[in-house]
C-alpha distance (Angstrom), angle and dihedral (degrees) to the residues before:
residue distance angle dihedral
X1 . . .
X2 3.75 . .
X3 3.88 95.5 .
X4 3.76 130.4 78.5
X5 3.36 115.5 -89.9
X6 4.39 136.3 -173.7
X7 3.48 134.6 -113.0
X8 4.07 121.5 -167.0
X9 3.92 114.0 -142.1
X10 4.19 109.0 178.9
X11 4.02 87.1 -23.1
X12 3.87 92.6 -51.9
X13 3.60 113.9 120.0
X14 3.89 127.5 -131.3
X15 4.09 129.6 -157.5
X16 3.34 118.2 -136.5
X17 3.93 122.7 -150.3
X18 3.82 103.9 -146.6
X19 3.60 116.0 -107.2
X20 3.79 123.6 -102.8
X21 3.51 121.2 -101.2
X22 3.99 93.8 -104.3
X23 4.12 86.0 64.3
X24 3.63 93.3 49.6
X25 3.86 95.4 48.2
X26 3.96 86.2 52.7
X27 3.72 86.5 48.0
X28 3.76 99.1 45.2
X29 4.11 83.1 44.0
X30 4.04 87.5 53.9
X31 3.85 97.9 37.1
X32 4.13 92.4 58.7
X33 3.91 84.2 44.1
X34 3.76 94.0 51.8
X35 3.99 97.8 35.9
X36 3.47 89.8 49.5
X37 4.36 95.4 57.2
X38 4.15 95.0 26.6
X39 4.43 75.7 62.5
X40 4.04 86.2 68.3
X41 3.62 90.8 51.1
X42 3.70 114.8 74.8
X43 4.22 87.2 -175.3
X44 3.62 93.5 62.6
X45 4.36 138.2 59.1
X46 3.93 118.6 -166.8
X47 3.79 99.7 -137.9
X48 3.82 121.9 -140.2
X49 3.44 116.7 -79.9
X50 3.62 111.7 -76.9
X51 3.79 91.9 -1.1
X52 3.91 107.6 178.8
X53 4.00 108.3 -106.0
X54 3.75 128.3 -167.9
X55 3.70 107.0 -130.8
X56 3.89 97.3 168.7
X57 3.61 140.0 -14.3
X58 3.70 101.0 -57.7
X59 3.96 101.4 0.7
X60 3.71 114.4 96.5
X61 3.70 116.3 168.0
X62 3.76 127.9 -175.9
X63 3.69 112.7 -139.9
X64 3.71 137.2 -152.6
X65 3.77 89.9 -107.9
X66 4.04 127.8 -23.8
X67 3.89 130.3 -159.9
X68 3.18 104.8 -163.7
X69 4.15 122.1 -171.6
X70 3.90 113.6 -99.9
X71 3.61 101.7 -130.4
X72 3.76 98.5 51.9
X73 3.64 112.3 15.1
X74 3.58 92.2 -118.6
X75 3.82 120.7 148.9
X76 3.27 107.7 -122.5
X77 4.07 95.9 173.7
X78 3.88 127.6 30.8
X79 3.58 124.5 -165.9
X80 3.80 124.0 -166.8
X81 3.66 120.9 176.7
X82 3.82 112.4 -157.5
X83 3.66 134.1 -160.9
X84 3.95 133.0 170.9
X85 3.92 97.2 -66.9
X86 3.28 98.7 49.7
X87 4.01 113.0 32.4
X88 3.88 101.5 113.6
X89 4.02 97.5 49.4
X90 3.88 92.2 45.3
X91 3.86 101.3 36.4
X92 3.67 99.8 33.0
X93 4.30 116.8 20.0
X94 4.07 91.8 30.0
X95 3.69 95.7 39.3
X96 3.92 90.6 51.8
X97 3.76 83.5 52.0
X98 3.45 96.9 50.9
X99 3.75 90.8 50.2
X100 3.91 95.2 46.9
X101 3.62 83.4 54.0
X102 3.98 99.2 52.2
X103 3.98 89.5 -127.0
X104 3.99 92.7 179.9
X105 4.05 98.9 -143.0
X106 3.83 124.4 29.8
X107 3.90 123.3 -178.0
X108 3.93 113.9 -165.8
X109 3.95 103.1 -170.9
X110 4.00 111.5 -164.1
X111 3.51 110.3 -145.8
X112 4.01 88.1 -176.9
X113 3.49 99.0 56.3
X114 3.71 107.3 19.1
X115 3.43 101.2 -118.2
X116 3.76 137.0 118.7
X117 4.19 127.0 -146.8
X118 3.93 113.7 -156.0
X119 4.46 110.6 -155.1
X120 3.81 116.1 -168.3
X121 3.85 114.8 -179.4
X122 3.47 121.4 -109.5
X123 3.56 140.3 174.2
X124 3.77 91.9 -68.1
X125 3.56 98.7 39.2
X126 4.26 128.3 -95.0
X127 3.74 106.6 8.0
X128 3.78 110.9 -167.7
X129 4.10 101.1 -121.9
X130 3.81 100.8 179.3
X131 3.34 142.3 -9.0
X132 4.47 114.2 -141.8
X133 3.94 122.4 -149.7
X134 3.69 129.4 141.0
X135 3.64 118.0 -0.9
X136 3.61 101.0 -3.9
X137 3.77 128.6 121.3
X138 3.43 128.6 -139.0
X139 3.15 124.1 -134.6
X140 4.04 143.4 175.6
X141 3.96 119.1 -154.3
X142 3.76 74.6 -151.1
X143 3.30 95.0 57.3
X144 4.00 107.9 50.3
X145 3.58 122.3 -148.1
X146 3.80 103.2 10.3
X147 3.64 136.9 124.4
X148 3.45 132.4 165.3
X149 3.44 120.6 -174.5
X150 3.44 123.2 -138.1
X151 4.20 86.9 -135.7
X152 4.04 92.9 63.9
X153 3.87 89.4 32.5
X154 3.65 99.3 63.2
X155 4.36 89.9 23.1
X156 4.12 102.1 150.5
X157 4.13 106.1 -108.2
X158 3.91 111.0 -74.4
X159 4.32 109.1 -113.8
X160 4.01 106.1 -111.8
């Protein structure tokens, strides 16, 4: 998406800068990954990237990438890739959002520091569960059989 774009918290609408093209090579990297596991899952549909999604009665956010559960539409993972521009509305405002909602998986991807942080919900709402840099994988329980690692994830652009 290389145009602006709106998100609705409580009925008040938000303008979104599009994201550089470092973010949406890390999001076209994780969006293959993701489409290509959420395929051996019958239960579960990767939505477009940044798909709008109704989180509440006048809040409807568009995410990174959402799988959502096939029976109900529910998300049941949220990933939001940040970057400098846009750190406080993803990782604070969206994340509270997320959490108020009992989304059961959330992926925050740092684009800045090349690192990823994996929430699951618990009891008392997101619980931090890992956090991905370097040579780690990440994986989902959820997800069977896939692993990402963090090295090919946030790989610099191959010369054409």
């Amino acid at each position: 998406m290389s145009e602006p774009y709106e998100e609705i918290v409580e009925g008040e609408t938000i303008l979104r800068f599009p994201p550089p093209p470092r973010h949406e090579q890390i999001l076209q990297r994780l969006r293959e990954t993701l489409a290509d596991h959420v395929r051996r899952t019958p239960v579960s549909r990767l939505l477009a990237p940044r798909s709008i999604v109704q989180f509440s009665p006048g809040t409807f956010l568009r995410p990174d990438l959402t799988v959502v559960a096939t029976p109900t539409g529910k998300p049941w993972l949220v990933v939001e890739i940040i970057h400098a521009e846009d750190h406080r509305m993803d990782t604070v405002l969206k994340k509270d959002i997320y959490e108020t909602c009992r989304i059961p998986r959330l992926w925050i991807v740092d684009a800045r520091y090349d690192n990823a942080e994996v929430y699951h919900t618990g009891t008392y709402g997101l619980a931090l569960k890992s956090m991905l840099a370097g040579r780690e994988s990440l994986t989902d329980p959820l997800l069977p059989q896939m692993a990402l690692s963090m090295s090919s994830l946030f790989a610099p652009e191959a010369s054409s």
